[in-house]
C-alpha positions in Angstrom: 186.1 85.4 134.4 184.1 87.0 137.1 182.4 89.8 134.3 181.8 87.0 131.8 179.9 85.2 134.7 178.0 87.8 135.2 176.9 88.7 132.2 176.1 85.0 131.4 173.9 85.5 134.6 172.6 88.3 133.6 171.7 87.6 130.5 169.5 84.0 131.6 167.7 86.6 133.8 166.7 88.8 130.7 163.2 87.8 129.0 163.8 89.2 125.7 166.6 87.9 123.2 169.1 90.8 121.8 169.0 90.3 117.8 172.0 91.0 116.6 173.9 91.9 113.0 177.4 91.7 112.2 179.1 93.8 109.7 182.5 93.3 108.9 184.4 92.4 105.7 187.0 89.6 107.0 185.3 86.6 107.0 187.0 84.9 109.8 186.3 87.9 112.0 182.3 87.5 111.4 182.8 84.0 112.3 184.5 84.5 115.3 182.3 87.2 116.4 179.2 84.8 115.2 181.3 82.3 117.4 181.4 84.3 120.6 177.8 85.4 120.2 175.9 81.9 119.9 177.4 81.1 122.8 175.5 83.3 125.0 171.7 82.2 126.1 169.4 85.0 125.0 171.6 86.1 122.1 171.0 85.8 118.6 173.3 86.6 115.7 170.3 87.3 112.6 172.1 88.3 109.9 175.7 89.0 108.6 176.9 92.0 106.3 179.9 91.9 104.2 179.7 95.7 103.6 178.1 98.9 104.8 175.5 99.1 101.9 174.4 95.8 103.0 174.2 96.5 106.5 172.0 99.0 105.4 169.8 96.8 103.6 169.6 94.2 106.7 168.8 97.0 109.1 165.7 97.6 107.3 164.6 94.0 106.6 165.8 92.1 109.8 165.5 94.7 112.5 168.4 94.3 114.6 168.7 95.5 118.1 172.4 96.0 118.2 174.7 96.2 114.8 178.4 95.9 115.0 179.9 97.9 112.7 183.5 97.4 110.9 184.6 100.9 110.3 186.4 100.0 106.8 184.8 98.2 104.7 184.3 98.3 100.8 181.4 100.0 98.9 180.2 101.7 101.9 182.3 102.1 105.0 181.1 101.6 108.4 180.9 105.6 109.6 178.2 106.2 106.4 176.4 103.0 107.2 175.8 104.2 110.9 175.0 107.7 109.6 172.2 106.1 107.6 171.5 103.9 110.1 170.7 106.1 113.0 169.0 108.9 110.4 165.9 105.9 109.0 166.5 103.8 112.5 167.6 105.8 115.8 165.7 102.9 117.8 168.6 100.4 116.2 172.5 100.5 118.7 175.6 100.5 116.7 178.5 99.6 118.5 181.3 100.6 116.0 184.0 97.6 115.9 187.8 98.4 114.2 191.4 98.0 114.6 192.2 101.8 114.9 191.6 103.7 118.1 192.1 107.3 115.8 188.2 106.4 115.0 186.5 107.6 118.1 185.8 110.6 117.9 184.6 110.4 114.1 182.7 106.9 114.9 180.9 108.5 117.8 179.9 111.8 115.6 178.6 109.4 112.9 176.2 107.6 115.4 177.8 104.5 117.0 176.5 104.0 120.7 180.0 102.5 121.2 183.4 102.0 120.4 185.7 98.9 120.8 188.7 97.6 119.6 189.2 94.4 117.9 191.0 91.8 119.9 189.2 93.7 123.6 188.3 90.4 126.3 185.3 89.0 125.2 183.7 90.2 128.1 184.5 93.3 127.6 182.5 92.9 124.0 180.1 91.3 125.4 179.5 93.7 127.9 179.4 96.9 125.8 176.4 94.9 123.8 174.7 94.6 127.6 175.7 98.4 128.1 174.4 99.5 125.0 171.1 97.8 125.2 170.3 98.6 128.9 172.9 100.4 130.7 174.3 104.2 131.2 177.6 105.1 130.1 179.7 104.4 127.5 182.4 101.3 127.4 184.7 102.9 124.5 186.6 99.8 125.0 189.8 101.0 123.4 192.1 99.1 125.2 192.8 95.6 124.2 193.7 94.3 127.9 190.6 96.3 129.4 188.8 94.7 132.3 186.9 97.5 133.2 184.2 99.8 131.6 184.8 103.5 132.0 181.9 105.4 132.6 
């Protein structure tokens, strides 16, 4: 609990509030994710995408600071939403979000700023989000049980 302490510190010291858009197509993994999030002072979830097209289309109207990205999705799948992402909004941080560690390499060549695992500690998720905003480094959270950030 010592991380998620401090990043709960850390993030009451911040002035600004991270704006944040989840894609994935499982509804009960947006809503835990949505969950996790509006818990935390100085974050906001703005917007939720049920595919990559439409993460897409909520990049450009809401103007998120951090995406995460499900890497399979239908219509449009995660890796050619963070292409298209990063090529019309480099500003925007993707931190690509799946079940299968074999995406790495390809999630990280398409754009993401991150990588984590679904099912990592919360506060190692929640601290990629700080890393990827702020910090140095990369988290590339692909272990589940992680409690520390590689660098």
């Amino acid at each position: 609990m010592k991380g998620l302490k401090l990043f709960i510190e850390t993030l009451y010291l911040m002035s600004e509030t991270i704006r944040i858009l989840i894609a994935d197509d499982t509804l009960p993994t947006r809503q835990g994710l949505k969950a996790l999030l509006t818990m935390m002072p100085r974050v906001k979830v703005i917007g939720q995408a049920t595919n990559g097209q439409e993460a897409v289309q909520l990049v450009d109207m809401l103007h998120p600071d951090v995406v995460l990205m499900d890497i399979q999705m239908p219509v449009m799948d995660g890796l050619e939403a963070m292409r298209c992402i990063k090529r019309h909004w480099p500003e925007v941080r993707v931190i690509a979000l799946t079940i299968y560690a074999s995406y790495l390499t390809e999630a990280l060549s398409a754009g993401a700023d991150e990588f984590m695992l679904k099912g990592c500690a919360s506060k190692v998720l929640l601290g990629a989000i700080l890393k990827t905003m702020y910090g140095k480094g990369h988290a590339y959270g692909v272990q589940n049980d992680q409690e520390e950030f590689a660098t």
